[in-house]
N, C-alpha and C positions, 0 to 999 in steps of 0.2 A: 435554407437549411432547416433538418426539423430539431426542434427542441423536444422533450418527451417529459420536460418537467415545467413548474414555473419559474424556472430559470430565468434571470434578466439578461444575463449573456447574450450578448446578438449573434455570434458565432459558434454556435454548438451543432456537430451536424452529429447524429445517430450511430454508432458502431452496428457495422452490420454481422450479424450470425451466420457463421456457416459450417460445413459439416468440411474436413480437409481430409484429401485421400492419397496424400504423395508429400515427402518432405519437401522436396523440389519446389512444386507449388507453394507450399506456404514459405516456404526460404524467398523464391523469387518475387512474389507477392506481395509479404507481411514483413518478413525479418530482414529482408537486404533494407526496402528502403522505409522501414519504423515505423510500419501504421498499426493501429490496434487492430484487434480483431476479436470476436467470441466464437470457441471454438465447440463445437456441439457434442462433439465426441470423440473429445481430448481423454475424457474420463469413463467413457461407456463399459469398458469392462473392469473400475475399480469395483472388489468388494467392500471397499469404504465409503462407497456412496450408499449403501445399506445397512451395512454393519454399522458404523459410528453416528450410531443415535445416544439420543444425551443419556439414555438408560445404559446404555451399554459403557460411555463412558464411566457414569457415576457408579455402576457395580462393579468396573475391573477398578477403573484407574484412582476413583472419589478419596483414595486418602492418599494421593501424591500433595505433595507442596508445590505452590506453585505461587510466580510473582505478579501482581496484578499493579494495575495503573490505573489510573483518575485523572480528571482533565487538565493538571497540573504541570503535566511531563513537557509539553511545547509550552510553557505561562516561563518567561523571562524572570529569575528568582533563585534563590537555595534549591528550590525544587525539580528545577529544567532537568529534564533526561533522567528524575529516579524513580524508583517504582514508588509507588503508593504503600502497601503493606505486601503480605503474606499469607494465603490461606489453603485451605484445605481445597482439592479442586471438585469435589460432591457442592462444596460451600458454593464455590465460586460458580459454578453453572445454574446452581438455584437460583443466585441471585439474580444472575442475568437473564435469565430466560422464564422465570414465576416472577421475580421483584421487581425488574426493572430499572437495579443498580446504576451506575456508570461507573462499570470498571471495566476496563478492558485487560488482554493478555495480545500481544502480539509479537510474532518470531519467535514461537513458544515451537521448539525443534521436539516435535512431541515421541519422535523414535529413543532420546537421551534418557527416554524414563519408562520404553516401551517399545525396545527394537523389534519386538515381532508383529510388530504395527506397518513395516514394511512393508512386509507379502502384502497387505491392502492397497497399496497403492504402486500402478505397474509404470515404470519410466519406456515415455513412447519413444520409437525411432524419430520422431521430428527434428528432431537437432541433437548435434552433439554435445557432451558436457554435463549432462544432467547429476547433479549431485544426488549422491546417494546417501550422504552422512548427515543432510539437513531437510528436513521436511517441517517447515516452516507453517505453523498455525495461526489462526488470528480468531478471536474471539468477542463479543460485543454485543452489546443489549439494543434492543428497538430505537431508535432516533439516535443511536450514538454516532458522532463523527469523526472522523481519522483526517484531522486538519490538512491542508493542502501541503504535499514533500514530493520529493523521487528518494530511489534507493542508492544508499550511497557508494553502493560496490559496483554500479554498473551494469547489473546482470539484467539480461532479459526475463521475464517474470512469468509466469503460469498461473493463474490465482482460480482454484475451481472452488465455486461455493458448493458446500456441504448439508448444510441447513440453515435457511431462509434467506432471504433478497437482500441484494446490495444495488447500493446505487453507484456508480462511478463516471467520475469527470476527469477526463483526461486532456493534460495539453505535452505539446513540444518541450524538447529539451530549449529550443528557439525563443520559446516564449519568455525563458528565466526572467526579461529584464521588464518583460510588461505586467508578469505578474507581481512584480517587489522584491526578488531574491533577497533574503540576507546573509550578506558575502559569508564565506566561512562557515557557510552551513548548508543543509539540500532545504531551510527551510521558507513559506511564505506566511504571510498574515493577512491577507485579504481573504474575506468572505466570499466563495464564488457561488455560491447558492443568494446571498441577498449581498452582491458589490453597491461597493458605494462610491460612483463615478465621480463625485467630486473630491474626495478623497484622494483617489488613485485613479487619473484620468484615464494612464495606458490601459485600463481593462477594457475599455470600448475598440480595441483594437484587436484582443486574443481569439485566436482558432484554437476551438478545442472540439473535443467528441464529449458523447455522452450515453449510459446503458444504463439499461438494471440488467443484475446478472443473476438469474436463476438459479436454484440449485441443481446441481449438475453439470452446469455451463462451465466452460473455461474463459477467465479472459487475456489473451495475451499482453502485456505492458512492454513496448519494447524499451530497452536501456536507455534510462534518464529521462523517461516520461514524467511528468506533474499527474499527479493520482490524489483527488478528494474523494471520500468512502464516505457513505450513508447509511447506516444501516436498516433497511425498511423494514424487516425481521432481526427478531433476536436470532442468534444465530453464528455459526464460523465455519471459518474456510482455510481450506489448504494452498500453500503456495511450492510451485520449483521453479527451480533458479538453473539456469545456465549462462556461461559468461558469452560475454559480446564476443564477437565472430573476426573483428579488427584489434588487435593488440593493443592500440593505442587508447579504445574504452575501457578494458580492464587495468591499463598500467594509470588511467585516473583514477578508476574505484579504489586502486591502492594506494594514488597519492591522498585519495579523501577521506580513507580510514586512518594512516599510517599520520599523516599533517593536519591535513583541513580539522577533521572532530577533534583531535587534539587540543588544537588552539584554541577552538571555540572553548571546550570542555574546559580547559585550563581560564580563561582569560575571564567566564561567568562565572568561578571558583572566586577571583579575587576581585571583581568589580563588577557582578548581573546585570545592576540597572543601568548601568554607566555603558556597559558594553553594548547590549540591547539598543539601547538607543544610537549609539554609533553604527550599529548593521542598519537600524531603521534608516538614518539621517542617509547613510552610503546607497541601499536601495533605490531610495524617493530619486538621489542624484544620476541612476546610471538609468530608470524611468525617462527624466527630462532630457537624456542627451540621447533618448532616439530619435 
């Protein structure tokens, strides 16, 4: 299989690019049975592949408010799942793209502060569902990382980068138990750029894929895929969302918003470290009984 980074993963094979010309095709293809794919012109006739350069943000949009994160947000604590501060978003893209920061914004539904941002971006006939009310952003400075998760609503994913390179590592929803799952959440804690097999034996076992994805590119994530993000460029990209095609994955994404985060939310409220370490302990155990 080929690797494309220095990855230690033994099983990482390549996502391959292609250019898709019939929904058909990439339904039968890609979205019946879950494999990634990069899609080359998914996005070819948005005007926000041109238009939405940092200038253009920072002169219309630069004194919206906006929430920002630090590496904090997955760290087991008071801290788990809140934002960092507040700032100005001229502020915030200076930083990330001249300073260097580590803040990130992501899920930032950037039409709720700027509906006529719309018209830039066209929803393809590829699949049904395509939500119109969230257009989903993500943001991040040079070497930042989007620790290993899936989405917890289930939805098939469209992620086109905008400006500059990502790196992405994907695995199966299958993989959950090799990678460490910790129950009651879509999250892991294994390093998959530098694993440490002794550690966590089962990674010597996981299939996954691997890309950088271009600006421009799309990459499809199908529902419940494991997605680690690199950032090789500073830079951000856009996401759409359509739900899963079987009722049965969207009526999970609703038991995982509605219960699952809940619980979690709730249970790291009143005892973080205490709980943390019981998702660890449960993880390491559902590892050993493969």
């Amino acid at each position: 299989m080929n690797n494309i980074s220095t990855n230690k993963l033994p099983n990482l094979q390549t996502i391959e690019k292609i250019e898709v010309h019939s929904s058909q095709e990439f339904f039968n293809q890609y979205a019946l049975p879950g494999k990634p794919v990069v899609l080359k012109n998914f996005a070819s006739d948005w005007n926000a592949l041109k238009k939405w350069t940092p200038e253009y943000f920072i002169s219309k949009y630069g004194n919206n408010d906006v929430q920002v994160y630090d590496g904090n947000f997955s760290r087991p604590g008071k801290s788990y799942m809140s934002k960092a501060k507040m700032m100005k978003f001229d502020d915030y893209l200076n930083s990330i793209l001249y300073k260097g920061k580590d803040l990130r914004m992501f899920l930032y539904n950037i039409i709720s502060k700027a509906p006529e941002l719309r018209e830039d971006v066209k929803l393809p006939p590829l699949m049904k569902g395509f939500s119109k009310k969230f257009l989903f952003m993500f943001f991040g400075p040079k070497d930042a990382v989007t620790q290993i998760h899936y989405d917890i609503d289930m939805s098939h994913v469209f992620h086109t980068a905008i400006v500059g390179k990502k790196r992405f590592i994907l695995f199966d929803q299958t993989e959950s138990k090799n990678l460490y799952r910790h129950p009651f959440t879509i999250r892991s804690y294994v390093d998959v750029d530098n694993p440490d097999f002794e550690k966590f034996p089962a990674l010597k076992k996981v299939q996954g894929y691997e890309v950088i994805l271009e600006p421009g590119e799309t990459l499809f994530i199908p529902s419940g895929f494991w997605h680690h993000v690199v950032y090789e460029e500073a830079g951000y990209a856009i996401s759409l969302r359509c739900p899963h095609h079987h009722l049965h994955k969207r009526i999970e994404g609703i038991f995982n918003i509605l219960f699952m985060q809940m619980v979690d939310r709730f249970v790291n409220k009143l005892a973080p470290l205490k709980w943390f370490k019981w998702k660890e302990k449960k993880a390491f155990q559902l590892a050993k009984d493969l």
